[in-house]
C-alpha positions in Angstrom: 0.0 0.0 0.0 1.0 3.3 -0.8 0.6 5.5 2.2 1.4 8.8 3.8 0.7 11.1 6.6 -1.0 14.4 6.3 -0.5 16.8 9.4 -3.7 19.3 9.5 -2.2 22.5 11.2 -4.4 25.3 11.6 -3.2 28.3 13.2 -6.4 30.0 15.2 -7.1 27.0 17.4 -10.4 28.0 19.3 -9.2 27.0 22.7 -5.5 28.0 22.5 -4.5 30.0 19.5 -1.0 29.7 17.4 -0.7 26.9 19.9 1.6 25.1 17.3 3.8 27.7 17.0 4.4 27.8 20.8 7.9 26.4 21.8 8.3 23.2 23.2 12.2 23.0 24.2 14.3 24.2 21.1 11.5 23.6 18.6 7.7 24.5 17.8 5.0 21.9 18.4 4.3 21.5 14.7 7.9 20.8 13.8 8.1 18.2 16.9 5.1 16.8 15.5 6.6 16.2 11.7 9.7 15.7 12.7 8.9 12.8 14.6 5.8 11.5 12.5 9.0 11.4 9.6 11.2 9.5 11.9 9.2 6.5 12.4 10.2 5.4 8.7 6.1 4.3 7.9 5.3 6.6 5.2 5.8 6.7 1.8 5.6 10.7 2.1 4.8 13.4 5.1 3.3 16.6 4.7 1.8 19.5 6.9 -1.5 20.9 5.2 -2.3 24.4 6.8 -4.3 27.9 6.4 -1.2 29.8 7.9 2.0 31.4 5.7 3.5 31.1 9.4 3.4 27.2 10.0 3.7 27.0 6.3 7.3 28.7 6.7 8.3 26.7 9.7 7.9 23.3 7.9 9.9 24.6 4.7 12.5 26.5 6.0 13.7 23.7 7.7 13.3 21.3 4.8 10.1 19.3 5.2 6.9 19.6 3.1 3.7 21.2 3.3 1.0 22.5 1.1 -1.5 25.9 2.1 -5.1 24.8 1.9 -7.2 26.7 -1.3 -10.5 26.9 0.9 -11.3 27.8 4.2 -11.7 24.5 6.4 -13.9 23.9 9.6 -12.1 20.8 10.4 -9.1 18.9 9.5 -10.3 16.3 8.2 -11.9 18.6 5.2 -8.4 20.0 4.9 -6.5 16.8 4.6 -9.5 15.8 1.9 -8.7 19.1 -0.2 -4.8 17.9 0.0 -4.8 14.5 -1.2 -7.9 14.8 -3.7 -5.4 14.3 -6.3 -2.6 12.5 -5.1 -1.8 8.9 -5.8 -2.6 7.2 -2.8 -3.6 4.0 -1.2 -4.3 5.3 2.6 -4.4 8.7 4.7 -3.3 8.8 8.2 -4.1 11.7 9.9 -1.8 12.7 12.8 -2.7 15.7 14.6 -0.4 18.9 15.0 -0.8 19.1 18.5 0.7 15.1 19.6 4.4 16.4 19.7 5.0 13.2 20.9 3.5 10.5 17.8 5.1 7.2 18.5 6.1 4.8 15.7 4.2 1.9 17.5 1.2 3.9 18.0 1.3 5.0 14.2 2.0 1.4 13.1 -1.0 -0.1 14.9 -3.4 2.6 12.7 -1.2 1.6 9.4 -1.8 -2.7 10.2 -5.5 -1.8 10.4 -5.6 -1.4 6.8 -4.0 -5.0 6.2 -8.0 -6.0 6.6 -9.5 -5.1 2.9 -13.0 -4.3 5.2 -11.4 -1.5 7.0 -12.1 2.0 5.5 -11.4 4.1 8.6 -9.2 3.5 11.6 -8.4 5.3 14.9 -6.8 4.5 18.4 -7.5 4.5 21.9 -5.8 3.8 25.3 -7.1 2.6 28.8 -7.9 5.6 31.2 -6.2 5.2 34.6 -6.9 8.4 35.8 -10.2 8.3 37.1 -10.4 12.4 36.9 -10.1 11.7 33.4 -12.9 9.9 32.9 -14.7 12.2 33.9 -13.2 15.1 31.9 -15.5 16.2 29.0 -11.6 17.1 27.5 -10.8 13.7 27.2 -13.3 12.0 24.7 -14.1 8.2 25.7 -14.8 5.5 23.3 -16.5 1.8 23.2 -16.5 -0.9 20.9 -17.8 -3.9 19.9 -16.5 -7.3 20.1 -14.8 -6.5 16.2 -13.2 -3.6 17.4 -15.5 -1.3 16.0 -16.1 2.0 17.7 -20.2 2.1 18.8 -19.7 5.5 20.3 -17.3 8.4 21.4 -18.9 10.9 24.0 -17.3 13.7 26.2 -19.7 12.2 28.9 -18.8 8.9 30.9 -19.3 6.0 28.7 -19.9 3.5 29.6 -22.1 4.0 32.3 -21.1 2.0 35.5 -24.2 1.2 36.8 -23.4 -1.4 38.2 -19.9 -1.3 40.5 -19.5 -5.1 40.5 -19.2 -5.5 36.8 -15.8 -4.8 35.8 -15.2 -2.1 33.1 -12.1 -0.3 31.3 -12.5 2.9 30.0 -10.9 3.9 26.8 -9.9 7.8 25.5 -9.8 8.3 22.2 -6.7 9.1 20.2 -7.2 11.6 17.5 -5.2 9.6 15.0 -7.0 8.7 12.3 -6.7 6.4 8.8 -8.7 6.3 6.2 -8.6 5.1 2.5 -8.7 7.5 -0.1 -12.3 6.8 -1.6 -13.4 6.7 2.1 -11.4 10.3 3.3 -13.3 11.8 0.2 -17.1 10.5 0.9 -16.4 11.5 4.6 -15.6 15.1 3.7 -18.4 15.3 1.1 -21.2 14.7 4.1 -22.5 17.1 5.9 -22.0 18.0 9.4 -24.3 15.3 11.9 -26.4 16.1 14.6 -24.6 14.4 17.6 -21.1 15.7 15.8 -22.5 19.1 16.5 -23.7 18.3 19.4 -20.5 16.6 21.3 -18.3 18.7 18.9 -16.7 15.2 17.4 -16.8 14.9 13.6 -16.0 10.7 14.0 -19.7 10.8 15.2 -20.7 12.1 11.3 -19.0 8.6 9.8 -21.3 6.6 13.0 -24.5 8.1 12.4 -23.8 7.9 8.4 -23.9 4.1 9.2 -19.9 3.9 8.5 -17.6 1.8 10.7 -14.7 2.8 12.4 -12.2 0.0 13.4 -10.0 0.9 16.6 -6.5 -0.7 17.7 -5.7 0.0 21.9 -2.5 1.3 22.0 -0.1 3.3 24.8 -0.3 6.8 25.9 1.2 8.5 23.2 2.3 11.5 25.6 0.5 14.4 25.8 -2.1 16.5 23.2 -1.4 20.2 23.5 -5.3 21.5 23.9 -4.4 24.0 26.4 -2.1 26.2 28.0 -2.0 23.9 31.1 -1.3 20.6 28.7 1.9 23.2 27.2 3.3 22.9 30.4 2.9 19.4 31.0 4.4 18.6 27.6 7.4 20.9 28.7 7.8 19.0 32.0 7.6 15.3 30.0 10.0 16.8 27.5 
């Protein structure tokens, strides 16, 4: 299979702007991001896709690739669509800007998926041991089915334990995804789902379009930059 990584970088991020450009040690978030989405070796190709001449001139000053989106994009998934609409390829993974710290096991769990001729779209998740986490409506939880097929993600406690004998594992979401190429360019075509608008998740468009979503459990891949708080952590883990 012929696949490469597309890293959706937008600049005004709602809850923490030019939050890619901060600096995490000697380098930006985005450039920790490519950089080390490149180093794992996976991908046939790795490029940044943004709306900003900024990141745009971070990647390619320092020699790596990236494209400026023609349209304006709600979400990154549109973007990544608009990038690859013509390229030559078999499967999309979408790593996010702000996961400075991608892992090549992580990213080659997501790429496996594909292995399975079924599997259109792919994703990750990890068991919650933080029980404040589970609670968080920042940290977006995910079940499946006994295929490994996501039935819901929620900001809100899923499952609920009703029951405190029964045991139960809680899994975040990780908001890595694959697709194939057909699939990334049906996905963008639909529009925008009540629950996705609702929860503010746009993996809820594919679920209530009637499209699967096959997960692999994976480790903590470090920390997701949302905030000015998680900056700090990252900086600390760094």
């Amino acid at each position: 299979m012929h696949i490469i990584a597309v890293i959706p970088a937008r600049y005004a991020a709602t809850r923490f702007p030019a939050k890619l450009m901060q600096m995490l040690g000697n380098k930006t978030i985005i450039r920790h991001t490519y950089e080390n989405t490149v180093a794992t070796g996976l991908f046939n190709d790795v490029l940044v896709v943004t709306d900003s001449t900024v990141i745009y001139d971070e990647i390619t000053s320092a020699g790596g690739k990236a494209v400026m989106s023609i349209k304006e994009h709600e979400s990154g998934t549109d973007r990544i669509a608009e990038a690859v609409q013509n390229m030559d390829v078999d499967v999309v993974i979408n790593v996010q800007g702000d996961e400075p710290f991608v892992q090549k096991s992580s990213l080659e769990k997501l790429c496996t998926l594909f292995r399975d001729a079924s599997v259109e779209f792919g994703s990750l998740m990890h068991i919650i041991g933080n029980e404040e986490l589970i609670n968080d409506p920042n940290c977006v939880k995910v079940v499946v089915n006994k295929q490994m097929d996501a039935l819901y993600f929620s900001r809100s406690v899923i499952p609920y334990k009703r029951d405190a004998a029964v045991p139960v594992s809680y899994f975040k979401h990780i908001g890595m995804y694959g697709y194939r190429k057909n699939a990334l360019l049906t996905f963008s075509a639909l529009p925008p789902s009540l629950l996705e608008q609702t929860e503010k998740l746009e993996q809820l468009r594919l679920l209530e379009n009637g499209f699967k979503i096959r997960m692999a459990v994976t480790e903590p891949v470090g920390v997701s930059i949302d905030t000015p708080a998680d900056l700090e952590k990252a900086r600390l883990l760094l």
